[in-house]
MIDOSE-1310 file (N, C-alpha, C; in nm, 2 decimals, decimal comma, always signed):
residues 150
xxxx	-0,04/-0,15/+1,33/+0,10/-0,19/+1,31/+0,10/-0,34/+1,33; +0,19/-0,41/+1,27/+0,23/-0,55/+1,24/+0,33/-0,60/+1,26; +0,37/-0,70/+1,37/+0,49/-0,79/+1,33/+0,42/-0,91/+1,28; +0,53/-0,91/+1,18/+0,57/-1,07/+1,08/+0,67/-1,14/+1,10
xxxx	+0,64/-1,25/+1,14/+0,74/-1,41/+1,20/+0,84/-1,42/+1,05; +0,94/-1,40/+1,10/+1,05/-1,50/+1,03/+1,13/-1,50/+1,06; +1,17/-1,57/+1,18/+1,23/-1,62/+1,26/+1,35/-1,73/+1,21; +1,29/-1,79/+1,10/+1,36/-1,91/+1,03/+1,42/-1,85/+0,97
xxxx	+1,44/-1,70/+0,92/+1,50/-1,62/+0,83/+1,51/-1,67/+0,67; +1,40/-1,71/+0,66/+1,38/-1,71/+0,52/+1,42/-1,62/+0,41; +1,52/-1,63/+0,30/+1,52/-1,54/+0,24/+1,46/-1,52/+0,11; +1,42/-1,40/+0,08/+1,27/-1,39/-0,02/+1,36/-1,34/-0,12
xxxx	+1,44/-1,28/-0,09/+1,53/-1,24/-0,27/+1,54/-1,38/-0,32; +1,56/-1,45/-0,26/+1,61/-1,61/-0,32/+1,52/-1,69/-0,32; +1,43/-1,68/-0,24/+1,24/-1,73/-0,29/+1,19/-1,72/-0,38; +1,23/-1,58/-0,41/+1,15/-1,54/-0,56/+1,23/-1,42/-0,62
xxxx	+1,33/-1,49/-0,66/+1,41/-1,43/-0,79/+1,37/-1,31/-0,85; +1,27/-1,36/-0,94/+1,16/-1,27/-1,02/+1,08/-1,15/-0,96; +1,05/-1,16/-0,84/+1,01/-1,08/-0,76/+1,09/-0,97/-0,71; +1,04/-0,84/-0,68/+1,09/-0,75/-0,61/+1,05/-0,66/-0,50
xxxx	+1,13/-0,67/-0,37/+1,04/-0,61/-0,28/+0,96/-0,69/-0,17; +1,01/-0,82/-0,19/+0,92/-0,93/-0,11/+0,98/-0,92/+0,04; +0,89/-0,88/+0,14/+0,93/-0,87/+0,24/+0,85/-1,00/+0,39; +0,79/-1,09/+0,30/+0,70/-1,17/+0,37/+0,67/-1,29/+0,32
xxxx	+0,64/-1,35/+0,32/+0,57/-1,47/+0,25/+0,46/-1,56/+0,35; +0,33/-1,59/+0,32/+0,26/-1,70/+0,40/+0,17/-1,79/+0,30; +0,17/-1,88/+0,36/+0,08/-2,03/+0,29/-0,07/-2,04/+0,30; -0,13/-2,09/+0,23/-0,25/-2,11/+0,21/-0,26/-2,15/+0,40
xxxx	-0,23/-2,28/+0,43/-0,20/-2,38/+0,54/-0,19/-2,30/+0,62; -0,11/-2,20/+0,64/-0,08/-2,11/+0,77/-0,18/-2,02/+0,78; -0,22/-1,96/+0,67/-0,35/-1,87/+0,69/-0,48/-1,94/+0,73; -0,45/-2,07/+0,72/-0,58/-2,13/+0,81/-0,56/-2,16/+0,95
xxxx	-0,49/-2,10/+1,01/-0,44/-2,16/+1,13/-0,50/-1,99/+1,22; -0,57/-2,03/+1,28/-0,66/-1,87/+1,38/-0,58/-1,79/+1,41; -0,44/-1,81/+1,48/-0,36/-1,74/+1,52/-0,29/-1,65/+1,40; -0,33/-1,68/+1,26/-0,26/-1,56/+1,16/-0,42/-1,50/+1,14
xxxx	-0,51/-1,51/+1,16/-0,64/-1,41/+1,14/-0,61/-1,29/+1,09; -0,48/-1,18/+1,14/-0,51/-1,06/+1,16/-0,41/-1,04/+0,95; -0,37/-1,18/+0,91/-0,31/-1,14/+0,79/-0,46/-1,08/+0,73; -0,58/-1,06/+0,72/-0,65/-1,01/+0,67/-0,72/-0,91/+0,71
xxxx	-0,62/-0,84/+0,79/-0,64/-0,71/+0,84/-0,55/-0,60/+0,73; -0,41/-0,66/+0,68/-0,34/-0,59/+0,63/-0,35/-0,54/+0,50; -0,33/-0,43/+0,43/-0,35/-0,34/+0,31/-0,25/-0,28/+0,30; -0,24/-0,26/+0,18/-0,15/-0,09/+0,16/-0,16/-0,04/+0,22
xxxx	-0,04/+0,03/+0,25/-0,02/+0,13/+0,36/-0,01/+0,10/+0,50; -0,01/-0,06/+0,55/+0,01/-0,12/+0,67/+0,16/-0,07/+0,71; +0,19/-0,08/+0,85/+0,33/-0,05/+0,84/+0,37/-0,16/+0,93; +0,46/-0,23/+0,91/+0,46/-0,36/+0,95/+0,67/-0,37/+0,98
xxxx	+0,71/-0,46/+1,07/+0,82/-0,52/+1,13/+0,83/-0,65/+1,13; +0,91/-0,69/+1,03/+0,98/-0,84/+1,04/+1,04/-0,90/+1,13; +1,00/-0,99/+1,18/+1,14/-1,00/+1,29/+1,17/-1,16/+1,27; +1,35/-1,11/+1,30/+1,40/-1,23/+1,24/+1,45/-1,33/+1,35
xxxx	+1,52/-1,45/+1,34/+1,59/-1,54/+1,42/+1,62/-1,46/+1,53; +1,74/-1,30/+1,51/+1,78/-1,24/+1,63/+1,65/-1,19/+1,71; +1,54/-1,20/+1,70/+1,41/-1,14/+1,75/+1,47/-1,02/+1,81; +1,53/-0,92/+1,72/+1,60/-0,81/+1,74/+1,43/-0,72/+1,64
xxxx	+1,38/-0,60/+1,65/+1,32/-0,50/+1,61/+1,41/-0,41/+1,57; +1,41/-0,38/+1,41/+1,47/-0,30/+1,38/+1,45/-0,21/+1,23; +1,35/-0,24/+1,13/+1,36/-0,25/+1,03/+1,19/-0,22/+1,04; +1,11/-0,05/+0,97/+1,00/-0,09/+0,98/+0,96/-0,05/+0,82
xxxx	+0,85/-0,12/+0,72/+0,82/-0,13/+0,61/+0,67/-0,10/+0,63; +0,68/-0,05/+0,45/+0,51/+0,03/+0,43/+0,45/-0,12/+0,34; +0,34/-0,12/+0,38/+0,33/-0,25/+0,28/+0,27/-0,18/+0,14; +0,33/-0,23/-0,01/+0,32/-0,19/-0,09/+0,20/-0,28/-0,19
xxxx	+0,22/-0,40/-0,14/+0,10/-0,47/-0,24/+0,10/-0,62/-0,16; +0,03/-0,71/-0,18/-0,03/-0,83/-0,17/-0,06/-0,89/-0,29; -0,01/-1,06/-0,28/-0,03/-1,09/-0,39/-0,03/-1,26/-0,38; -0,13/-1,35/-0,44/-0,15/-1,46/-0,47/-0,04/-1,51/-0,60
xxxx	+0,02/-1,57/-0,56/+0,13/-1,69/-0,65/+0,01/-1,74/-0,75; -0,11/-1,79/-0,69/-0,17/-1,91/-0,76/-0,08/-2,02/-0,78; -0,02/-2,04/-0,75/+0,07/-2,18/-0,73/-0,03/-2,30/-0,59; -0,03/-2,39/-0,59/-0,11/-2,48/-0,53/-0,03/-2,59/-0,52
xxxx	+0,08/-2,60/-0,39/+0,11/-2,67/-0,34/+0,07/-2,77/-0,28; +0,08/-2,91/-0,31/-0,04/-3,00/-0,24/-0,02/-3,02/-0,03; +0,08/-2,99/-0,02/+0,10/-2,98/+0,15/+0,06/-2,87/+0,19; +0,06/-2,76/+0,11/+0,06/-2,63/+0,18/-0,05/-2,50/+0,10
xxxx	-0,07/-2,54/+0,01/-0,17/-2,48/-0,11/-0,10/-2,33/-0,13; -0,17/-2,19/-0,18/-0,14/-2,14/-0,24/-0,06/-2,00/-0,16; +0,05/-1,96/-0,22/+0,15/-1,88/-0,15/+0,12/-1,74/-0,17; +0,09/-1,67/-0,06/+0,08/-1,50/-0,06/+0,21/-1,42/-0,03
xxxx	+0,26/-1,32/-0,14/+0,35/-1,29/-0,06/+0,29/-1,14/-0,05; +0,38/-1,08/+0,02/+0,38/-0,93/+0,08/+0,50/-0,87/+0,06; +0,47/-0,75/-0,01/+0,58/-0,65/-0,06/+0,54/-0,51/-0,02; +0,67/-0,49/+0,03/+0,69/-0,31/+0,09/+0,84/-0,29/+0,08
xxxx	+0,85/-0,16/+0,16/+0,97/-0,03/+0,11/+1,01/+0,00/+0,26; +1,13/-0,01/+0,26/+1,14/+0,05/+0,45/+1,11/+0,20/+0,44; +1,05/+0,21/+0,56/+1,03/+0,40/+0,55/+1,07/+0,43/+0,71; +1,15/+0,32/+0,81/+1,20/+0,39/+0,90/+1,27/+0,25/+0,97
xxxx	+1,39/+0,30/+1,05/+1,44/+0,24/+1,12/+1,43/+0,25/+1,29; +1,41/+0,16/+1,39/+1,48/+0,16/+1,50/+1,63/+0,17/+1,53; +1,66/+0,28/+1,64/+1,78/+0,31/+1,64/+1,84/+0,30/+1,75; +1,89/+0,25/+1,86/+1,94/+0,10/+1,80/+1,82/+0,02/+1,79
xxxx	+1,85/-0,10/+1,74/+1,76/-0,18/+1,72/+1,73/-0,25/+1,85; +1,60/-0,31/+1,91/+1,56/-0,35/+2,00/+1,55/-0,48/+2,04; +1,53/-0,56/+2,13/+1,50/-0,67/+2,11/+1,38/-0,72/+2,16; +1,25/-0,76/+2,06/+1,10/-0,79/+2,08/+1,07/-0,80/+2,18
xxxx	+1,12/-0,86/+2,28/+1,06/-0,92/+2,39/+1,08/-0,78/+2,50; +1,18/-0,76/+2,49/+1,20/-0,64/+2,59/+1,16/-0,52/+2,51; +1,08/-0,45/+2,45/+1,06/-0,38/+2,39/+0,94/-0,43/+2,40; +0,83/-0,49/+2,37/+0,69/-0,54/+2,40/+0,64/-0,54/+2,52
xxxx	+0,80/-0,58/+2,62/+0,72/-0,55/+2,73/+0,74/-0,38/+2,80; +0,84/-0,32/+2,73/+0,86/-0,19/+2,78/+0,73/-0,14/+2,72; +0,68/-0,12/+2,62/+0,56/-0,11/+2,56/+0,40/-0,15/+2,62; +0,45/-0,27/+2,77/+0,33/-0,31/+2,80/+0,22/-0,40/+2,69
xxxx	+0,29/-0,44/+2,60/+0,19/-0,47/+2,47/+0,15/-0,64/+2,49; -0,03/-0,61/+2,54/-0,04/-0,81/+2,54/-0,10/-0,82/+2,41; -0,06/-0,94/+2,37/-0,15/-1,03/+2,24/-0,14/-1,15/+2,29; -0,28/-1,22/+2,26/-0,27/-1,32/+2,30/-0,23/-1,46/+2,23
xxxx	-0,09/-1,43/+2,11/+0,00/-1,50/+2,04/+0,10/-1,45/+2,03; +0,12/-1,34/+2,13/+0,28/-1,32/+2,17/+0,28/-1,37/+2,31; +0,24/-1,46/+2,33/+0,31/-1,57/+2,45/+0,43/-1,48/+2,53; +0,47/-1,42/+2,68/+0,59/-1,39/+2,71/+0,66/-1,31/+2,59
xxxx	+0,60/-1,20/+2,50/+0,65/-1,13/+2,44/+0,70/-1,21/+2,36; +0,69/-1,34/+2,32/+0,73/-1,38/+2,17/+0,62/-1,47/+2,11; +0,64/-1,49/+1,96/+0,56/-1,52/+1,89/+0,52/-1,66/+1,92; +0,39/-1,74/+1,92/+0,37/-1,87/+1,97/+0,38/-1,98/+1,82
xxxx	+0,39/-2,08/+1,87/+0,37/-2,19/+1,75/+0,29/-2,17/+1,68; +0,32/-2,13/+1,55/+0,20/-2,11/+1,45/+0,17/-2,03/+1,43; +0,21/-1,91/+1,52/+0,19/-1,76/+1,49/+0,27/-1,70/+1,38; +0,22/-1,64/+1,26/+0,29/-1,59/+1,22/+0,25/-1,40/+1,18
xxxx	+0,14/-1,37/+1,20/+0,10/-1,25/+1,20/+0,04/-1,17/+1,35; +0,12/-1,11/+1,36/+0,06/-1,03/+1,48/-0,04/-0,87/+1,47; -0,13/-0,81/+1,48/-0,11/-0,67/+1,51/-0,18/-0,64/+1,62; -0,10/-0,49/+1,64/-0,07/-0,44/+1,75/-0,16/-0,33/+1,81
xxxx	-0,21/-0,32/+1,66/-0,32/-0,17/+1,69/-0,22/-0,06/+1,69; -0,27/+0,00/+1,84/-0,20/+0,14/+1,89/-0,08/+0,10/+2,00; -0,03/-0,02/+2,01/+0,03/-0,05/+2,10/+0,19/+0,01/+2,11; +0,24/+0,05/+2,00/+0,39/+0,10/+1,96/+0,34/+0,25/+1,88
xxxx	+0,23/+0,29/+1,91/+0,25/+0,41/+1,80/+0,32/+0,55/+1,94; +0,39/+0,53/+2,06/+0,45/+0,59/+2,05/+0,64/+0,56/+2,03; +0,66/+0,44/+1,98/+0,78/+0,44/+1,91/+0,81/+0,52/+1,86; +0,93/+0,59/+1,91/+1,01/+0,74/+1,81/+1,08/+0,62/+1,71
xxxx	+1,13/+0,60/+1,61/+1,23/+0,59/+1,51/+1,29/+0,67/+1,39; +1,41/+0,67/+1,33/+1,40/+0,70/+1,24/+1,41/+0,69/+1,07; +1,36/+0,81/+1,06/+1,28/+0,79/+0,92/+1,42/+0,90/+0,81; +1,38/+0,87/+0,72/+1,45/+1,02/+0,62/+1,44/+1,13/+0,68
xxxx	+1,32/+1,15/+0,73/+1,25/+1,34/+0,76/+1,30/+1,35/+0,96; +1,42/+1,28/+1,01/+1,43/+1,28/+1,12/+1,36/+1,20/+1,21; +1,33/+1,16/+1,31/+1,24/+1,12/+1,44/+1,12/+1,13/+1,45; +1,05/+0,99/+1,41/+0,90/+1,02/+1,41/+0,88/+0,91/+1,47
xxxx	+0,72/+0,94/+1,53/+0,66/+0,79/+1,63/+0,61/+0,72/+1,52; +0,56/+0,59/+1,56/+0,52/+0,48/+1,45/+0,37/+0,56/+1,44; +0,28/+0,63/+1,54/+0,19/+0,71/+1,55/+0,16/+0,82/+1,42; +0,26/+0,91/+1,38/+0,29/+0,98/+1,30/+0,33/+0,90/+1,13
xxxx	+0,40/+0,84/+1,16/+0,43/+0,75/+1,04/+0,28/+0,71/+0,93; +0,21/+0,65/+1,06/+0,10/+0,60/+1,02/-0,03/+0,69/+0,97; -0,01/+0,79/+1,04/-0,09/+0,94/+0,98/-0,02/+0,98/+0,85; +0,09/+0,97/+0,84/+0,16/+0,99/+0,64/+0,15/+0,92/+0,56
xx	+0,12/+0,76/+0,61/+0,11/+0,69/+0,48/-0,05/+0,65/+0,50; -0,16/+0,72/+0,51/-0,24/+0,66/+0,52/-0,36/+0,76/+0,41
């Protein structure tokens, strides 16, 4: 499992118009930075949490595809975005820091339970798979979730 920085609340319907389903976006520039390493962990079928400005947890998505712009920005070079489908919600929604730590969850670029400069991909492994949330089919852990879409 994955949280994804966007904090700045970037909005991707209006990033990319043409696009559908964009739930992420990262730069050539940021994927060279060690602290996003783990973006080349993620595939189809990742199940991944945005978290925004409110560093509220609430919103979890299946990742549906990956994909290179090929665009070549000369500051920042070439833009990947990431598209998925929510397949479950937190209810109520949480807020990261206290929830990471009720979870007990270290990473060593969640700094104090938030994301560090330059962090923009986290995962988590097994660290939230017993999060109950819910899904369409009722109350499932992020544990179970991840056993369905895999």
């Amino acid at each position: 499992m994955f949280l994804l920085n966007n904090t700045n609340n970037k909005n991707y319907k209006k990033s990319y118009p043409t696009e559908s389903d964009v739930i992420f976006d990262i730069s050539e520039k940021q994927l060279g930075n060690i602290k996003n390493a783990a973006w080349n962990e993620l595939r189809e079928g990742s199940i991944v949490c945005v978290v925004t400005s409110t560093r509220k947890v609430s919103t979890f998505c299946k990742v549906t595809a990956i994909k290179g712009l090929g665009d070549k920005d000369a500051d920042c070079g070439e833009t990947f975005l990431l598209f998925g489908v929510v397949i479950a919600k937190l209810m109520p929604e949480s807020n990261m820091g206290l929830l990471l730590s009720k979870f007990s969850v270290k990473h060593q670029y969640l700094t104090n339970s938030k994301f560090s400069i330059g962090s923009h991909v986290a995962e988590l492994g097994a660290d939230l798979d017993s999060l109950q949330v819910k899904t369409r089919h009722g109350l499932k852990s992020i544990s179970e979730i991840k056993e369905s879409v895999s």
